[in-house]
N, C-alpha and C positions, 0 to 999 in steps of 0.2 A: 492436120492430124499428126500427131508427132510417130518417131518413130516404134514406140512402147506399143503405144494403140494400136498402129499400125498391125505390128507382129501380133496383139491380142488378137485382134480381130482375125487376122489371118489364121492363127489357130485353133479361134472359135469356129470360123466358117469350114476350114477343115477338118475339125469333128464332127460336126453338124454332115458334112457334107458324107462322112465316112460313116454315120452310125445312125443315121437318119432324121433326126431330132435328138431336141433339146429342153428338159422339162424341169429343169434342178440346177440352180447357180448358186456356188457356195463361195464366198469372194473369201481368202481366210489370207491376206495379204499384213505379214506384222513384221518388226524390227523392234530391239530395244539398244539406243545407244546414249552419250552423254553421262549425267547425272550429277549437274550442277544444278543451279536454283534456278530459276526461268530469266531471271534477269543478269546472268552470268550464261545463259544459253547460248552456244556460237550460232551464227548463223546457217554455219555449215550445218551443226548436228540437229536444225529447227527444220530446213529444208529437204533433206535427204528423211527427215522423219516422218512428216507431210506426207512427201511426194509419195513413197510407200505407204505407210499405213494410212492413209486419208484420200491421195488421189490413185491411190493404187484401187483402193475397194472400186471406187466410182466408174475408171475406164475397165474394170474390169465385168460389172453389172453393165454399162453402157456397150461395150462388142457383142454382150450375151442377149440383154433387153429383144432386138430383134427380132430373134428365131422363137423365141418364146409368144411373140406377137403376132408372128406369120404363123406358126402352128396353132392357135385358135386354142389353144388345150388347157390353157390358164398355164401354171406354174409356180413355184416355189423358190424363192432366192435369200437366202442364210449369209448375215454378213458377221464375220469376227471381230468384235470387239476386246471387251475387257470389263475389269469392273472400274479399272481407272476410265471407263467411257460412262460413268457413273457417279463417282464421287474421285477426290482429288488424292494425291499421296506426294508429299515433300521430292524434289530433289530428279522430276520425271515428269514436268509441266508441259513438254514439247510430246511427250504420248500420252498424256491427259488429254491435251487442246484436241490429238488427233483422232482419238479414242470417243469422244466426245462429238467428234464432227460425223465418226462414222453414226452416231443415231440420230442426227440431224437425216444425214443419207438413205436411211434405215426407214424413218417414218415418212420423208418425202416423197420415197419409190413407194410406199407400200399407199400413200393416196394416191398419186398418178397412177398406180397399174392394177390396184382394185377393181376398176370396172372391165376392167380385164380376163379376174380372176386369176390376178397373180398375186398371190402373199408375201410379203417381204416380212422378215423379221431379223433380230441380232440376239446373237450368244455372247456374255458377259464370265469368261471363266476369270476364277484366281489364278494365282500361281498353278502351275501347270510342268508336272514332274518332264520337261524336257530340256533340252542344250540352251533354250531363250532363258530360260529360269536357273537350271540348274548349272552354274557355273561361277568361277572365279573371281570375276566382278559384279556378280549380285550377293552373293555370302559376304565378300567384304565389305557390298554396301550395308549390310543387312547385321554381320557383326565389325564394327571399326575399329573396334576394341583387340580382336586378334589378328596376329600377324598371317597365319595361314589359316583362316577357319573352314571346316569340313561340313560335310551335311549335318551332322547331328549336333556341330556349334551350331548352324544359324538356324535347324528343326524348332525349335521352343520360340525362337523369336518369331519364323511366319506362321508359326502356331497360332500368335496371338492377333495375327490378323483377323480370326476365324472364330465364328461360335462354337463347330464341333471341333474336334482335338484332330486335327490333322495340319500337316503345316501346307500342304500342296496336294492337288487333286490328280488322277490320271491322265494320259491321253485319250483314252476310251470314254471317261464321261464326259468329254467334249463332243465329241463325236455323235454319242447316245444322243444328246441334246440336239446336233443337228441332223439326227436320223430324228428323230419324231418332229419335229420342223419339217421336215422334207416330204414328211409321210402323209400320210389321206388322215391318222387319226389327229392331224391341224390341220384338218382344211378348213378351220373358220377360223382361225388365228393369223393376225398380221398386227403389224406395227406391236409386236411383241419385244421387249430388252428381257431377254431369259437370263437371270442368273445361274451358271453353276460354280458356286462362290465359298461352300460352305457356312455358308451365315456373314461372308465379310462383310456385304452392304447392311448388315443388322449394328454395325460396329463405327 
């Protein structure tokens, strides 16, 4: 067990151990770096992409798995994806691939731990109005054309990501999403990919 694990686990057992159970595993483990072509990818920025967003969800559902098993009570585990864990987008192959492994993870746990009564599912947001999206090297990926471009330069272009007229969604409807995942009115829902996307997978 490496040391990652290690301390997961040790933190998992320490809440557990401090709050008495454990009925809701929300893995939302993500990075965005690089933005060369997949075959221009270093290997530094393929590996450190992985290890986070792909083996990060997995040890992270794996220390929690457990307590969920020994408390008999079934349970709920909500993994964060993307829409890129859906369809492909130029220039971001290495959180495609990983994005895309997390619902391999997603539908795997949710056959293994069905007879359990533990549902698994994934959230698939777009853009997402936070510091991962909203910053300086995503705008200039987004306009390349200007030298400094601001939110309301690159607004119209992930606009057009989208069916409705918004260029990026909140942090609360991600959240909404994985509060009704988590909640009793899904409790017959698993191996679910939830978009909240705006319409991007329509595009």
């Amino acid at each position: 067990m490496s040391g990652i694990s290690r301390a997961l686990k040790a933190a998992v057992d320490s809440g557990v151990e401090q709050l008495g159970r454990l009925d809701i595993i929300v893995a939302n483990a993500g990075i965005g770096n690089g933005g060369a072509t997949l075959d221009q990818t270093s290997e530094q920025d393929w590996t450190v992409m992985i290890d986070i967003n792909l083996s990060g969800v997995w040890k992270t559902v794996k220390a929690a798995v457990p307590h969920l098993l020994s408390g008999g009570n079934g349970g709920s585990i909500i993994l964060t994806s993307s829409v890129g864990g859906l369809k492909a987008y130029p220039n971001t192959g290495h959180y495609i691939a990983a994005k895309h492994g997390v619902v391999g993870l997603m539908r795997t746990f949710a056959v293994e731990l069905g007879q359990h009564s533990i549902r698994v599912n994934s959230v698939h947001p777009t853009n997402v109005n936070t510091p991962m999206f909203m910053n300086e090297g995503t705008m200039k990926m987004f306009r390349p054309d200007l030298e400094n471009p601001g939110v309301e330069d690159f607004r119209p272009v992930a606009q057009f990501m989208h069916v409705l007229p918004v260029g990026w969604v909140e942090p609360e409807d991600i959240s909404n999403a994985v509060l009704f995942l988590a909640s009793d009115e899904a409790r017959y829902i698993t191996g679910l990919p939830m978009t909240v996307d705006a319409g991007s997978t329509l595009k």
